[in-house]
GUFIKOL-727897 format. One record per residue (C-alpha): x, y, z; residue number from 1. Coordinates in Angstrom, 2 decimals. Example, Ala and Ser with C-alpha at 12.3 -4.5 7.8 and 13.67 -1.06 7.14 Angstrom:
% GUFIKOL-727897
<pt><c1>12.30</c1><c2>-4.50</c2><c3>7.80</c3><k>1</k></pt>
<pt><c1>13.67</c1><c2>-1.06</c2><c3>7.14</c3><k>2</k></pt>
END
This chain:
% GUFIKOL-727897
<pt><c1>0.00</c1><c2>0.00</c2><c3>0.00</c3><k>1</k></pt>
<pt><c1>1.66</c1><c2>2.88</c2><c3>-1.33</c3><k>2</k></pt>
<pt><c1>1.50</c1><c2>6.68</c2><c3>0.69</c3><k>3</k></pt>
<pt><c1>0.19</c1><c2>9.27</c2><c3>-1.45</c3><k>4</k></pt>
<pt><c1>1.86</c1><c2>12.46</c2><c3>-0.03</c3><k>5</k></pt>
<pt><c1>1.64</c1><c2>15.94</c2><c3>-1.70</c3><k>6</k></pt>
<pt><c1>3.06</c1><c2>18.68</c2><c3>-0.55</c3><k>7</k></pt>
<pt><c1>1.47</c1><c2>22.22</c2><c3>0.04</c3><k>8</k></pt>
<pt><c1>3.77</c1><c2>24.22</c2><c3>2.14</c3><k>9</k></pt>
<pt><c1>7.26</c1><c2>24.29</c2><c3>3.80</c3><k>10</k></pt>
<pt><c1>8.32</c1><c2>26.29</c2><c3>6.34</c3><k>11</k></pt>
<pt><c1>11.90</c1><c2>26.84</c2><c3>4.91</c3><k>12</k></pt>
<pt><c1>13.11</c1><c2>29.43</c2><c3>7.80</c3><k>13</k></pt>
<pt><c1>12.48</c1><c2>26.40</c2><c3>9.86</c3><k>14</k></pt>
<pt><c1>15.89</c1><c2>24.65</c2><c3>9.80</c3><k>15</k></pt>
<pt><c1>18.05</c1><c2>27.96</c2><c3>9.31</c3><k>16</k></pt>
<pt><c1>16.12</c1><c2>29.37</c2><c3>13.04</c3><k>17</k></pt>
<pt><c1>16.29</c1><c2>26.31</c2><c3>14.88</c3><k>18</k></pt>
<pt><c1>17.48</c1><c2>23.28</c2><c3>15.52</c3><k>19</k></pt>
<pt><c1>15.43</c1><c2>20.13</c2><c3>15.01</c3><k>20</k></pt>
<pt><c1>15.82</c1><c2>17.12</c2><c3>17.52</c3><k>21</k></pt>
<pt><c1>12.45</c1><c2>15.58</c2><c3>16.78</c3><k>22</k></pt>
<pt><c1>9.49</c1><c2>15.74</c2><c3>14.48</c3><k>23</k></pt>
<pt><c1>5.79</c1><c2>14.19</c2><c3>14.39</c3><k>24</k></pt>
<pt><c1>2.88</c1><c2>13.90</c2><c3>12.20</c3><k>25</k></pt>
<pt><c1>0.16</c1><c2>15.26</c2><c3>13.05</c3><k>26</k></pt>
<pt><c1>-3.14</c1><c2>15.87</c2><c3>12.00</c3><k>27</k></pt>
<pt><c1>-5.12</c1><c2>18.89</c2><c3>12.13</c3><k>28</k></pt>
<pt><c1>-9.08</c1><c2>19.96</c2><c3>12.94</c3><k>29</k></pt>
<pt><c1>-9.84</c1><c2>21.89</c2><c3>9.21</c3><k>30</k></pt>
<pt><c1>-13.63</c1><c2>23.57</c2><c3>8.21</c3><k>31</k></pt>
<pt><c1>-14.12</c1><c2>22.30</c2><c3>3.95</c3><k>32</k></pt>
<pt><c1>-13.33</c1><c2>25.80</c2><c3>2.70</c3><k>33</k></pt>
<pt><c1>-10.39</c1><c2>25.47</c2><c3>4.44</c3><k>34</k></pt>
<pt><c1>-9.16</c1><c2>22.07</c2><c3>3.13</c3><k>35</k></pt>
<pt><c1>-10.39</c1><c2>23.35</c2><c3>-0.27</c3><k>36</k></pt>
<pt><c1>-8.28</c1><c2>26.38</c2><c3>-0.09</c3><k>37</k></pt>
<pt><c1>-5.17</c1><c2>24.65</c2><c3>1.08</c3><k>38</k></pt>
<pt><c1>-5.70</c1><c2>22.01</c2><c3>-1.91</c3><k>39</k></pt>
<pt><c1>-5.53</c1><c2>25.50</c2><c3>-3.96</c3><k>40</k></pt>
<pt><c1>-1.85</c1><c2>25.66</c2><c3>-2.27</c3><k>41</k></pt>
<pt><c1>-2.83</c1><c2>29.29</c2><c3>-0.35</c3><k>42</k></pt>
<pt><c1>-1.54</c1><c2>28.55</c2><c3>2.95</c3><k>43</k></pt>
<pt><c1>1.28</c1><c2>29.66</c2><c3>4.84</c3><k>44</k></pt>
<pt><c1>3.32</c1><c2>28.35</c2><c3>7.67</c3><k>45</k></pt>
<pt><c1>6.49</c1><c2>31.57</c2><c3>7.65</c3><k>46</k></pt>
<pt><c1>5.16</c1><c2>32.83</c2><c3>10.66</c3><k>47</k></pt>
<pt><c1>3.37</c1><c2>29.61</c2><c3>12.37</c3><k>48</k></pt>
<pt><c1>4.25</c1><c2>27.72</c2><c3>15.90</c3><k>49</k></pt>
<pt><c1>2.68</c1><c2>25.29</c2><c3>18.29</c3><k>50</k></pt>
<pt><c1>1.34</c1><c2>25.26</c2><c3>21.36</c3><k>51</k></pt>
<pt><c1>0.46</c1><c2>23.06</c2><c3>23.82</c3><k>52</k></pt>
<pt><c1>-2.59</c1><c2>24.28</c2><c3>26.15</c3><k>53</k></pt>
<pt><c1>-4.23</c1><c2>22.50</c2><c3>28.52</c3><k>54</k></pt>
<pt><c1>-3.28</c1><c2>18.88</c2><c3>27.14</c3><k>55</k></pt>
<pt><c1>-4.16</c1><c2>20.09</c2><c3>23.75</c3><k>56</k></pt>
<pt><c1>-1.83</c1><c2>20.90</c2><c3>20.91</c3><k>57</k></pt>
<pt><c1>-2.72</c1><c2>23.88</c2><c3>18.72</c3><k>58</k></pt>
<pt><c1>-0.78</c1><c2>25.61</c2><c3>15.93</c3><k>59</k></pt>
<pt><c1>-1.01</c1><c2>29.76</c2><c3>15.52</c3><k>60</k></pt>
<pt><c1>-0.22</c1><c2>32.34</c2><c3>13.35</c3><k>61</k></pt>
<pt><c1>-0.96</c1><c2>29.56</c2><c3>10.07</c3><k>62</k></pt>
<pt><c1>-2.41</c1><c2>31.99</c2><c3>7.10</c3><k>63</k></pt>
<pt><c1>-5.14</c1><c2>30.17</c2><c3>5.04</c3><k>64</k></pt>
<pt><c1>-6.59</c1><c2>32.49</c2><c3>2.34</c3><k>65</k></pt>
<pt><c1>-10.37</c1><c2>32.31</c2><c3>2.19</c3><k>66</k></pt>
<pt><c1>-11.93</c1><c2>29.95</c2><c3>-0.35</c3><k>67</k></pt>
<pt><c1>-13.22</c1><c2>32.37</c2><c3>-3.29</c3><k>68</k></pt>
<pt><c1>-16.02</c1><c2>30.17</c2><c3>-3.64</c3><k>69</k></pt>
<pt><c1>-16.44</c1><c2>29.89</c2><c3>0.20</c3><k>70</k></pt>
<pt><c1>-19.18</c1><c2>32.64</c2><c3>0.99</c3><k>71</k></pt>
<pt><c1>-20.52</c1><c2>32.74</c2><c3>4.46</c3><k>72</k></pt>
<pt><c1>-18.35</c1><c2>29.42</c2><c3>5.32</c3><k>73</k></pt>
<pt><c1>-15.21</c1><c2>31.18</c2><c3>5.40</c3><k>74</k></pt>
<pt><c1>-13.56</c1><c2>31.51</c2><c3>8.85</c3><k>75</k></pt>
<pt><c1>-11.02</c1><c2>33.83</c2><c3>9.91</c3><k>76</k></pt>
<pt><c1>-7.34</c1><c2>33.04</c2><c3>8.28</c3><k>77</k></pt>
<pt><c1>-5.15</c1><c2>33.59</c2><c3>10.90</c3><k>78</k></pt>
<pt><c1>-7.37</c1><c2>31.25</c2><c3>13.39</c3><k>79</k></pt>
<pt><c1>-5.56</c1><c2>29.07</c2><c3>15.74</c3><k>80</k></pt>
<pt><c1>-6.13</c1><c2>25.35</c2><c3>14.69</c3><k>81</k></pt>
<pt><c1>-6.09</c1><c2>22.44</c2><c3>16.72</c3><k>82</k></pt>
<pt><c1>-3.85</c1><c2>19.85</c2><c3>15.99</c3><k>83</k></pt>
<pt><c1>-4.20</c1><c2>15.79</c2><c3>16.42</c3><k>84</k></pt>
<pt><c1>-1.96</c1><c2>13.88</c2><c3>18.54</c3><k>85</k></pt>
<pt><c1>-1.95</c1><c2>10.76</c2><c3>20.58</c3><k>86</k></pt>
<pt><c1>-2.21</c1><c2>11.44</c2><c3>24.33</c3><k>87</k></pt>
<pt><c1>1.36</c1><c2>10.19</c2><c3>25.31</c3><k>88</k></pt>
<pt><c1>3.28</c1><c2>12.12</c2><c3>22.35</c3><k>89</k></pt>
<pt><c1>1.37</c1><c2>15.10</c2><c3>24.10</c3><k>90</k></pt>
<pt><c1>2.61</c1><c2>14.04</c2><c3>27.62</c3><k>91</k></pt>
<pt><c1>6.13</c1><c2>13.80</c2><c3>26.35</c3><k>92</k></pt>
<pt><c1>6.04</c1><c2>17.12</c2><c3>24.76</c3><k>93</k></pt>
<pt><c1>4.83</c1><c2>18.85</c2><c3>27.79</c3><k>94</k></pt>
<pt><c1>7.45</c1><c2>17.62</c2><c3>29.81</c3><k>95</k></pt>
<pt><c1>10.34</c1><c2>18.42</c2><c3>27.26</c3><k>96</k></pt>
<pt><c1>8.80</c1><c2>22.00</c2><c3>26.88</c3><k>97</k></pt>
<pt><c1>8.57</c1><c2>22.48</c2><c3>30.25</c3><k>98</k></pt>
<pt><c1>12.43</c1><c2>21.15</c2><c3>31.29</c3><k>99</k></pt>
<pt><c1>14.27</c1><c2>21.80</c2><c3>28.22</c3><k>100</k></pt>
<pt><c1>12.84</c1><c2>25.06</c2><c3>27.09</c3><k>101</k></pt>
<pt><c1>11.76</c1><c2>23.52</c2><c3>23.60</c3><k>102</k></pt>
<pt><c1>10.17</c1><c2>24.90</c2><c3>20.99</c3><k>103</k></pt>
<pt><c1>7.07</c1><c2>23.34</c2><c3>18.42</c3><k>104</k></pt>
<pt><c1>7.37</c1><c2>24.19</c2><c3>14.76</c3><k>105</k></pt>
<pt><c1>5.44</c1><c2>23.31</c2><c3>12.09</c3><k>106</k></pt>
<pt><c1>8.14</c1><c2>21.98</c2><c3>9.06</c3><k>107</k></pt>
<pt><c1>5.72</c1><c2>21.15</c2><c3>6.10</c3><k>108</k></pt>
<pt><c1>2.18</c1><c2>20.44</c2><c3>5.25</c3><k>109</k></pt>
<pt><c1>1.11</c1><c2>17.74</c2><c3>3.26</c3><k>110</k></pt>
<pt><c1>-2.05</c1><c2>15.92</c2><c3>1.85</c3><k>111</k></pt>
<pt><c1>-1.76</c1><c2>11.89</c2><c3>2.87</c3><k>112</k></pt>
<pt><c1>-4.48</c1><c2>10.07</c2><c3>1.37</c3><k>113</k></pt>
<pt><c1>-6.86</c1><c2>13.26</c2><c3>1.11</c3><k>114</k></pt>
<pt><c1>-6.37</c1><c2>13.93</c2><c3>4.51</c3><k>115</k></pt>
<pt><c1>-4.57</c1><c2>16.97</c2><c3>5.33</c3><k>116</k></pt>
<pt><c1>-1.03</c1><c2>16.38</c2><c3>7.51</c3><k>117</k></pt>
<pt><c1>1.65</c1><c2>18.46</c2><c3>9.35</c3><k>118</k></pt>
<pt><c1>5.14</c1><c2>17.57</c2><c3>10.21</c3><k>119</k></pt>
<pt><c1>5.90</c1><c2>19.08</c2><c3>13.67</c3><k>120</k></pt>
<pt><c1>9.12</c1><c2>19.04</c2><c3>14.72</c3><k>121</k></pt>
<pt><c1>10.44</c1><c2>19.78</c2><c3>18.53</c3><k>122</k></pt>
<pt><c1>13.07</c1><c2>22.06</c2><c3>18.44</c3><k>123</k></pt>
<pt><c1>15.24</c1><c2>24.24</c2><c3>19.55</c3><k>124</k></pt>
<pt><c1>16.29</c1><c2>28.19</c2><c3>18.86</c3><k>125</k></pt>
<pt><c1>19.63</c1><c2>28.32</c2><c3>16.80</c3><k>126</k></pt>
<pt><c1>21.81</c1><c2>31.35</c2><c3>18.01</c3><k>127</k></pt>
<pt><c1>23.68</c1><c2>33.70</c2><c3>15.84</c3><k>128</k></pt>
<pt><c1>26.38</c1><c2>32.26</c2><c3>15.84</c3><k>129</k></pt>
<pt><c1>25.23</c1><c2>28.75</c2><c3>15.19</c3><k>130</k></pt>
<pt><c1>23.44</c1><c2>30.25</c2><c3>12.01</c3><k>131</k></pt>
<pt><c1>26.80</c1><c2>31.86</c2><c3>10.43</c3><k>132</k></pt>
<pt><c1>28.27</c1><c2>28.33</c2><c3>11.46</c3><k>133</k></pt>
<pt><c1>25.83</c1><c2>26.60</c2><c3>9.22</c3><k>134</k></pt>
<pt><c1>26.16</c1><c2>29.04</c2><c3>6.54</c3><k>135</k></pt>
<pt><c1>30.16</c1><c2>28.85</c2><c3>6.49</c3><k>136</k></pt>
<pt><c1>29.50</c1><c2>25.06</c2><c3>6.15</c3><k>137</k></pt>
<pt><c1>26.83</c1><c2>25.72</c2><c3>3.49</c3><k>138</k></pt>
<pt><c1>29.01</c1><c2>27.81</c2><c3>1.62</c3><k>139</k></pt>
<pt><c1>32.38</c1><c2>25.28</c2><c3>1.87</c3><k>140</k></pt>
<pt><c1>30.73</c1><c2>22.46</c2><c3>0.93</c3><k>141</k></pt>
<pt><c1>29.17</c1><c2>24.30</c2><c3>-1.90</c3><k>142</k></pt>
<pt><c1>32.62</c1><c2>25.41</c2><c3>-3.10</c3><k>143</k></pt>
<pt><c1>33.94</c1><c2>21.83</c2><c3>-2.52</c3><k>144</k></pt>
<pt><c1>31.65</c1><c2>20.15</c2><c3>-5.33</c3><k>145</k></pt>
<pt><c1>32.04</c1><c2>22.69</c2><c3>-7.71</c3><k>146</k></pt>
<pt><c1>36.26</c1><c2>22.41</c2><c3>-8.07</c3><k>147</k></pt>
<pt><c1>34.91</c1><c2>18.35</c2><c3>-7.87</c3><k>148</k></pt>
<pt><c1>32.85</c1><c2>19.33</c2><c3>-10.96</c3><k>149</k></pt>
<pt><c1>35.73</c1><c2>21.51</c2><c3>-12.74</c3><k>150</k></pt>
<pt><c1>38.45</c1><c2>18.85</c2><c3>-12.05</c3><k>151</k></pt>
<pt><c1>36.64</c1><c2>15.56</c2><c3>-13.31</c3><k>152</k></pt>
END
């Protein structure tokens, strides 16, 4: 039985801001105009994160455009959505959020089998200096394959 997995939206400032450790998949609690709308591809994740709030996981900031078509059934873009989990993947997040100082981020969103999916990963804030770390590396091994490409 073959996954069919299309992708919608990545949340590319993702890995350059943080550092990942873990990541789930989750489901998420959609109205149809807004499934229909993020089949159209008009979502975004730039500014998004997840919460957890009283054992429930929810993701904010998420932008899905109204459905054109949508009328009356449109709701507001920027609403906070709940997310599905299993019970003990919530326990364990609580407790890694609440010792570690992590961080929930949604990666990409995806359509599995017509139902709509989001990788959230666990992570945690990259400083400055990390960043111009993995851009130096970036850059080096960048310059490394093309002189591999000019010499063979």
């Amino acid at each position: 039985m073959a996954e069919n997995i299309k992708i919608v939206s990545k949340n590319r400032k993702a890995r350059h801001d943080f550092q990942i450790e873990d990541t789930y998949e989750v489901g998420l609690v959609l109205t149809g105009t807004e499934v229909k709308s993020i089949r159209q591809g008009k979502v975004s994740l730039k500014e998004s994160y997840a919460d957890i709030y009283e054992g429930e996981v929810y993701v904010y900031q998420m932008h899905i455009d109204p459905y054109e078509q949508g009328n009356i059934y449109n709701k507001d873009p920027l609403r906070i959505r709940k997310l599905l989990m299993h019970k003990p993947q919530i326990r364990k997040l609580i407790g890694l959020k609440q010792r570690e100082g992590y961080t929930l981020v949604p990666l990409t969103l995806y359509f599995k089998d017509n139902h709509v999916k989001m990788e959230l990963a666990l992570a945690k804030g990259k400083k400055l200096y990390d960043k111009r770390h993995a851009i130096a590396e970036r850059d080096a091994d960048r310059r490394i394959q093309k002189s591999m490409r000019h010499e063979g």
